[in-house]
C-alpha positions as CSV (number, residue, x, y, z in Angstrom):
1,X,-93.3,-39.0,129.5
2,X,-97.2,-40.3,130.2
3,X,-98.6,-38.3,127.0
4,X,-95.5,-39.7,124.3
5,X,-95.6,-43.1,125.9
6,X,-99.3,-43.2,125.9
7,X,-99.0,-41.9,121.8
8,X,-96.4,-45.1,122.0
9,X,-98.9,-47.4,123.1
10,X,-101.6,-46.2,121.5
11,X,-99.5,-46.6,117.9
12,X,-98.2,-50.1,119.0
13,X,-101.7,-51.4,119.5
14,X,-103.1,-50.1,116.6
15,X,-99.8,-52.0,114.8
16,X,-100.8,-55.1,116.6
17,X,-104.9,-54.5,115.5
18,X,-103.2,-54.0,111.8
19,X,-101.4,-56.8,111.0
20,X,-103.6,-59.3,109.9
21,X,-104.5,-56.9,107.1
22,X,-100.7,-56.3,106.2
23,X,-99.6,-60.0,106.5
24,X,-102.6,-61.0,103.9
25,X,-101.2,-57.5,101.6
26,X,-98.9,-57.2,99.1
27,X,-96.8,-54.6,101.2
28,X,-95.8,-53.8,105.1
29,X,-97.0,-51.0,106.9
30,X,-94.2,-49.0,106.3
31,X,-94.3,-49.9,102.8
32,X,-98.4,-49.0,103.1
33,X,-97.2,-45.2,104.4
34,X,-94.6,-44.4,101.5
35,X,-97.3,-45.6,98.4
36,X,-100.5,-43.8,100.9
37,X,-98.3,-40.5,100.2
38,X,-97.5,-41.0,96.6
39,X,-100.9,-42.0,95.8
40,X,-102.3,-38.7,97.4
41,X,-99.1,-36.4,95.7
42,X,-100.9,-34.0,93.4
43,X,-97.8,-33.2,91.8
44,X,-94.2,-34.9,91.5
45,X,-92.8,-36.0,94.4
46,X,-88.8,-35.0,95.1
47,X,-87.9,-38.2,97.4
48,X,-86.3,-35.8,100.0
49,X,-89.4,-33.4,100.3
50,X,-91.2,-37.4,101.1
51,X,-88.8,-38.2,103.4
52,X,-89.3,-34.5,105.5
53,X,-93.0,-34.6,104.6
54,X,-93.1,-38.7,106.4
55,X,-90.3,-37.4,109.4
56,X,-88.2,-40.4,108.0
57,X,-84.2,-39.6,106.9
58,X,-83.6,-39.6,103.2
59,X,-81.5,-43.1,103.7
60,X,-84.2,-44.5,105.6
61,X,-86.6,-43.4,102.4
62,X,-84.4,-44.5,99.8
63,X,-83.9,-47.8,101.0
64,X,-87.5,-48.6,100.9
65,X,-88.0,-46.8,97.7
66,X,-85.6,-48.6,96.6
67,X,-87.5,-52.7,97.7
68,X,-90.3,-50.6,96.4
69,X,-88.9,-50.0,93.1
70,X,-87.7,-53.6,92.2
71,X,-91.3,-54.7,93.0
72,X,-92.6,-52.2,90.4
73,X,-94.3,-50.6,93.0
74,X,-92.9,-47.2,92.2
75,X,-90.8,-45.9,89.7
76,X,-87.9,-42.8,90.1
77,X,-86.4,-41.0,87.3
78,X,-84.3,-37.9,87.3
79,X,-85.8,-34.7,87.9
80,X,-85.1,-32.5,84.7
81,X,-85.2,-29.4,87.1
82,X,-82.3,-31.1,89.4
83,X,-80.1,-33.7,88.6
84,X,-79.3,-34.8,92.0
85,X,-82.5,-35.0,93.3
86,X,-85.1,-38.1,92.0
87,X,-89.0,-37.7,90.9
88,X,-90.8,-40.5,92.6
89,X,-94.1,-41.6,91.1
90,X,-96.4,-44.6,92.2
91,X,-96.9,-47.3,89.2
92,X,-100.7,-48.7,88.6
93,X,-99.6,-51.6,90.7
94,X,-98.5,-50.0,94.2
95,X,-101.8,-47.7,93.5
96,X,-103.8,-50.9,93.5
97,X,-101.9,-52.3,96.8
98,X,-103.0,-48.7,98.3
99,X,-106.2,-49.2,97.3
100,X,-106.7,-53.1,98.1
101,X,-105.3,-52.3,101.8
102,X,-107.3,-49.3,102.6
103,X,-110.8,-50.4,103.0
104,X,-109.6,-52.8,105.6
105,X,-107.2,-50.4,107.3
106,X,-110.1,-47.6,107.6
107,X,-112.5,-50.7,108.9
108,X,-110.1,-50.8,112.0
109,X,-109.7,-47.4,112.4
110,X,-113.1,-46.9,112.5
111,X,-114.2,-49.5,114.9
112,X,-111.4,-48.2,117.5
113,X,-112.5,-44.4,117.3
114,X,-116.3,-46.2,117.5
115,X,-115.3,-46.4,121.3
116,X,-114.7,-42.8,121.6
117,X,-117.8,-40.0,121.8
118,X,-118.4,-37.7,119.3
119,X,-116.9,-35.0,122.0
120,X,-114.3,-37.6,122.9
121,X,-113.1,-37.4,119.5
122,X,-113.0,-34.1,119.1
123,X,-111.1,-33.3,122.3
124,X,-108.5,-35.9,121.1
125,X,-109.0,-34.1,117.1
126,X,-107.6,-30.7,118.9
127,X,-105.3,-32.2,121.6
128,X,-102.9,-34.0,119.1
129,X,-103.4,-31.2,116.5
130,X,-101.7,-28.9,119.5
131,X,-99.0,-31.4,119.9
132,X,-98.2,-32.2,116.6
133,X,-97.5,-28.1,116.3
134,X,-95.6,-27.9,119.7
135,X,-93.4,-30.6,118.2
136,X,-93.0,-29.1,114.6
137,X,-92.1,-25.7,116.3
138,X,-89.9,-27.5,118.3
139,X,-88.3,-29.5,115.6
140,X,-88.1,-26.2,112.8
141,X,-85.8,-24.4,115.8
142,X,-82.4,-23.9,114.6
143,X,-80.3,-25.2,115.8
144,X,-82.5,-27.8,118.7
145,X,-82.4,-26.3,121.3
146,X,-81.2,-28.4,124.6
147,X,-83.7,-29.6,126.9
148,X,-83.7,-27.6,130.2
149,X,-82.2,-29.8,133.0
150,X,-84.0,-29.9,136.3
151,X,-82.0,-31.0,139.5
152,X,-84.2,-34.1,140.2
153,X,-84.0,-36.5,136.6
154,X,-87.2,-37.6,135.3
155,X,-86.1,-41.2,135.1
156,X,-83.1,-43.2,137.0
157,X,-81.8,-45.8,135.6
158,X,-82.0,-49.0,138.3
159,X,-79.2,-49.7,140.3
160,X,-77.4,-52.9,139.2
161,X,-76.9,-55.3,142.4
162,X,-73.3,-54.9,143.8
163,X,-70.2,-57.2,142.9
164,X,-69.1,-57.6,146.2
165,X,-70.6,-60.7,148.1
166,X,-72.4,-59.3,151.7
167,X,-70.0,-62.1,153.4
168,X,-67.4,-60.7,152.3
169,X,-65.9,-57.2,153.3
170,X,-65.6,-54.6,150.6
171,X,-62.8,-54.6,148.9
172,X,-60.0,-51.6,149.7
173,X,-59.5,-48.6,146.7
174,X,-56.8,-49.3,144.2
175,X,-54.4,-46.5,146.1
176,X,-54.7,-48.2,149.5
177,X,-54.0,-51.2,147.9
178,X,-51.0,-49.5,145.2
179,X,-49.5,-48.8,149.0
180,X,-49.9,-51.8,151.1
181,X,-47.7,-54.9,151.9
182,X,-47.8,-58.7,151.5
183,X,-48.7,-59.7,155.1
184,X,-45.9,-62.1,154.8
185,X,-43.1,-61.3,153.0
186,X,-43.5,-57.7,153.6
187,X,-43.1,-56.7,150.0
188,X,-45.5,-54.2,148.3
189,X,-48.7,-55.9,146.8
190,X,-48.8,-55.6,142.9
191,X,-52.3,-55.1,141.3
């Protein structure tokens, strides 16, 4: 859990360190990501090899191909080879939004890796490359396997503060109470 949420964190601030050059671009970041791997395609791109190569779900893809497309930052036709599968390409315009952002975004990226040692980064280089293949070996198993399950959990949810007020005494089970009798008229007590 340290390692992932430290990734987490890591990712989030570099988000946070990032988006004064996405709010003065003509795309988001996630817009930035799809165009960054069209732009570096060296052949046609099939939008559900993109969506497996980016870890994103086909829907997820073609819904920002699609705010992509009626900005004439890409374009998708049929694929002559497949007819159910599309061929997205990047247009001159989502190239230049690639290559207006860039410059900026490598600036960053370049100042925050500044604080790390040349060994530094290349213990970092060969620690994520190792996770990055744990994870891909783990994600190409079919089918997932299930996590192993230890008898202590890793995290407990908190417990929620009781309903019953500490002046009071706790109230009796639904069967004792399915059972007893009105103190007064000595009938049976409906719940």
């Amino acid at each position: 859990m340290e390692i992932i949420g430290g990734l987490r964190h890591a990712h989030a601030m570099l988000e946070f360190l990032l988006e004064p050059v996405f709010e003065a671009a003509a795309v988001s970041s996630s817009e930035f990501d799809v165009l960054y791997h069209l732009r570096h395609s060296t052949e046609p791109t099939i939008a559900r090899r993109l969506a497996a190569s980016m870890g994103r779900s086909p829907a997820a893809l073609s819904k920002a191909l699609a705010k992509l497309e009626r900005r004439a930052l890409v374009v998708r036709t049929v694929n002559p080879a497949d007819r159910r599968a599309a061929l997205v390409f990047i247009t001159d315009a989502g190239a230049a939004a690639v290559d207006d952002v860039m410059p900026k975004r490598l600036a960053i990226e370049q100042q925050v890796l500044g604080a790390l040692s040349d060994g530094q980064s290349t213990q970092v280089r060969i620690a994520l490359r190792r996770l990055a293949e744990a994870i891909e070996a783990q994600a190409l198993r079919s089918p997932p396997a299930a996590p192993e399950t230890t008898t202590t959990p890793a995290w407990t949810p908190p417990r929620s503060p009781s309903r019953e007020s500490p002046s009071r005494p706790p109230r009796a089970p639904r069967r004792q109470l399915a059972n007893a009798k009105h103190p007064r008229s000595g009938y049976p007590t409906e719940l």
